[in-house]
C-alpha positions in Angstrom: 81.2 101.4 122.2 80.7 99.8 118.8 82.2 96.7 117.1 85.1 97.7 114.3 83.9 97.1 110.9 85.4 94.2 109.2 84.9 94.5 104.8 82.9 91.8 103.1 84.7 88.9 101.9 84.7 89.8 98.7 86.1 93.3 99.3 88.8 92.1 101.5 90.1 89.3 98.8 90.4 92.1 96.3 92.5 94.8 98.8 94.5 91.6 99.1 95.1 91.1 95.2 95.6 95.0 94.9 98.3 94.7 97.2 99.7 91.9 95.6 99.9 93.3 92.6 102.1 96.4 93.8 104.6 94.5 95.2 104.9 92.2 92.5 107.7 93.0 89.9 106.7 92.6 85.9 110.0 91.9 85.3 111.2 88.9 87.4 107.8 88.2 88.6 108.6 87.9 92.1 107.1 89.5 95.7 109.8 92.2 96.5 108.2 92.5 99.6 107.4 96.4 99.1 105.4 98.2 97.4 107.1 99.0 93.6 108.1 102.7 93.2 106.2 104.1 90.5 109.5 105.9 89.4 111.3 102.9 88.6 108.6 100.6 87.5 109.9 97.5 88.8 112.0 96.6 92.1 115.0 97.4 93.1 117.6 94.8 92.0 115.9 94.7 88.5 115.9 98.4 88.5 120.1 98.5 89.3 121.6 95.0 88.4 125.2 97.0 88.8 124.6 97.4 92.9 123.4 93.7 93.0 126.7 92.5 92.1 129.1 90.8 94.9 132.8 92.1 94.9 
């Protein structure tokens, strides 16, 4: 049986940014915590203020 690859360092730091980048929102610049939708362009409580609100 053979040893599981691992990626090189370098490889692995830039998956890391990559994913980083998707779940960050450009508008309030925070981690959503998800991967952005590519239909909406940003997460979901920037995307629909109105639902965020509290009754």
């Amino acid at each position: 049986m053979t040893a599981p690859r691992t990626a090189p360092p370098g490889r692995a730091a830039a998956l890391a940014a990559a994913i980083l980048a998707r779940r960050t929102c450009p508008t309030c610049r925070q981690d959503a915590g998800y991967c952005i939708p590519v239909s909406l362009g940003e997460c979901v409580t920037c995307a629909y203020p109105e639902e965020q609100r509290v009754l």
